[in-house]
N, C-alpha and C positions, 0 to 999 in steps of 0.2 A: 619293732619299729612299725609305727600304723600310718600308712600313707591315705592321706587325703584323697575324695574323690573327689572330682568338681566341675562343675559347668564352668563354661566361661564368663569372663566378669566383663559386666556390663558398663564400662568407665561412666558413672554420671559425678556432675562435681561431687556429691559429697560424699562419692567412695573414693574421689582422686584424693580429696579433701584428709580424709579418715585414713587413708595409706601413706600419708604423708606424718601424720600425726600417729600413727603408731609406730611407723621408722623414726619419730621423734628426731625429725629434721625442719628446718628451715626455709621458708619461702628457696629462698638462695641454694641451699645445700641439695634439695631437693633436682631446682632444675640444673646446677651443675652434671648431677646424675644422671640426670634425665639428656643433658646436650642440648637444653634449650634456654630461656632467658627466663629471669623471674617472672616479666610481665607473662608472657607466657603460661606460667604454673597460677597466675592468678586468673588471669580470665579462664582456663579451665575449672578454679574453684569456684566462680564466681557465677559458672555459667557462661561467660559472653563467647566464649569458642568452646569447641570438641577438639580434642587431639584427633588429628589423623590417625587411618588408620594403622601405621607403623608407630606413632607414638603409643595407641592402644598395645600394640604388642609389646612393644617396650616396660611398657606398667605393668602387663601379665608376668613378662618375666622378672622386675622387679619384686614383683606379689611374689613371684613362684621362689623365687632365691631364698624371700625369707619364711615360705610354709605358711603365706596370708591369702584364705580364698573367701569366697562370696560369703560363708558364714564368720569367718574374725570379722571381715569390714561391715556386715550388719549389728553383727553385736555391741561393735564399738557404737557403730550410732546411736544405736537403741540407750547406750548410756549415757550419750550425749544429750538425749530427751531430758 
């Protein structure tokens, strides 16, 4: 089994954006998870808020449950180009 090394991730929207879409969930399904409101999970994607810093943690360990570090959520972008 090869564990991942990894910086920590730098929440900007289009890596909230991109871990949302590779847990292939839902505006909804998403901030249920999260404990917070849709509008919420959009204005992070959107840019117009930052998650606090405890939401940020929250996303790391979301990333970390499912083995997604700063190189899956670039990758995926990179394909989204």
């Amino acid at each position: 089994m090869t564990t991942k090394t990894t910086l920590p991730i730098q929440w900007t929207k289009k890596r909230i954006k991109a871990l949302r879409l590779i847990l292939r969930t839902t505006q909804d399904q998403f901030a249920e998870a999260m404990d917070v409101t849709r509008l919420t999970i959009s204005n992070w994607e959107t840019g117009a808020k930052l998650p606090s810093i405890n939401h940020q943690r929250d996303l790391d360990s979301v990333a970390a449950k499912q083995n997604i570090d700063n190189d899956d959520l670039n990758a995926f972008l990179r394909r989204l180009r």
